[in-house]
C-alpha positions in Angstrom: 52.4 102.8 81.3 52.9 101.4 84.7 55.3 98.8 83.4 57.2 101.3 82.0 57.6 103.6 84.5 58.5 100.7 87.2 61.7 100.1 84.3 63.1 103.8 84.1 66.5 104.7 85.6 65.7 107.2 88.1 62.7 104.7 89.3 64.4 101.6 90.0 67.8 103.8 91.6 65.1 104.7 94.5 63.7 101.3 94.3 67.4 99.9 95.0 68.4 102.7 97.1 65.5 101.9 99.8 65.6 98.2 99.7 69.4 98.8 100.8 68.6 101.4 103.3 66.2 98.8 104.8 68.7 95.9 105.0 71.4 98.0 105.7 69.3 99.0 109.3 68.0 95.6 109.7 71.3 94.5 109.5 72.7 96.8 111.6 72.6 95.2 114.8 74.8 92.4 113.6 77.2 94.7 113.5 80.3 94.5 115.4 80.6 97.3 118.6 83.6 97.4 120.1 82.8 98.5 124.1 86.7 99.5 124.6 88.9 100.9 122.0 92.5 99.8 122.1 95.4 102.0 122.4 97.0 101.1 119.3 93.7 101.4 116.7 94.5 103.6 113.6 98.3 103.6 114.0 101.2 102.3 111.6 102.0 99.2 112.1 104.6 96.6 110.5 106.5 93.5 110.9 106.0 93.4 114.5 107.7 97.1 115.0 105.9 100.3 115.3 106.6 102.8 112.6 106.3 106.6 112.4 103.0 107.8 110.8 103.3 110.5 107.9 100.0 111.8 106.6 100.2 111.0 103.3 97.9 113.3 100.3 97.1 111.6 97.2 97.5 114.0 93.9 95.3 112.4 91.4 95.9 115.0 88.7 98.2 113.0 86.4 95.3 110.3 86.4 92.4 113.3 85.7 93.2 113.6 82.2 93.0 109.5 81.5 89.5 109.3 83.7 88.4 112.1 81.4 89.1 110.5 78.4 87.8 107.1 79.0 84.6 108.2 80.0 84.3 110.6 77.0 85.2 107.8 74.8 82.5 105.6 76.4 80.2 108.1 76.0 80.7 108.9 72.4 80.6 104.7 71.9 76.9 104.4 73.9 75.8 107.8 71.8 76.7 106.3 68.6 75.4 102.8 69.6 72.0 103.5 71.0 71.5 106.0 67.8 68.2 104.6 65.3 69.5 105.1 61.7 66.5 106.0 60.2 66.2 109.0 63.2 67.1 111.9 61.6 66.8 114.3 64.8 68.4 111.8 67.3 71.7 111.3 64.8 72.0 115.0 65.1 72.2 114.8 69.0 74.6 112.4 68.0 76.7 114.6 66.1 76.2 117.6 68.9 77.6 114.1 71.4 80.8 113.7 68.9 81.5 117.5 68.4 81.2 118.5 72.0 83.7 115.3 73.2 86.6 116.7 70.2 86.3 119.5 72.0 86.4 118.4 75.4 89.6 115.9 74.1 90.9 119.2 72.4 90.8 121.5 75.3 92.6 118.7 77.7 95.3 117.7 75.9 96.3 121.4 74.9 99.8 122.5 75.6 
């Protein structure tokens, strides 16, 4: 049972999530500290000339529907992968997976 649990998802995200918190900190000293920022830091700069800065806001709703879609797909693929054949109740969660992603798929590409 103990070799088990050490193997689950949620287990070994804390597991990895600590062990970076710990050499993220240890590390931390290492770190560069600038004493005096310059005048210049965060501004626009090109080709040797300095260039008015515009606040620029990414829309990422054409890209939404795509990011949807691939990770439906891939979801679908792992659900119908990881499936046991001779599973009768885990091929319906299967089928709940398949139905519930045409409807997803349905509902964003409606005009």
């Amino acid at each position: 049972m103990t070799e088990t649990l050490l193997l689950s998802p949620p287990i070994v995200f804390i597991i990895v999530l600590f062990a970076a918190l710990i050499v993220a900190r240890l590390l931390s000293g290492l770190a560069f500290k600038p004493t005096k920022l310059p005048d210049g830091l965060g501004k626009a700069y090109s080709c040797g000339e300095d260039i008015p800065t515009h606040m620029i806001q990414p829309d990422y709703s054409q890209f939404f529907p795509f990011v949807f879609y691939f990770t439906m797909l891939h979801v679908v693929a792992l659900m119908i992968a990881t499936v046991p054949v001779a599973a009768i109740e885990t091929s319906f969660v299967a089928v709940i997976y398949v139905l519930g992603v045409i409807t997803g798929l349905l509902v964003l590409y409606r005009r």
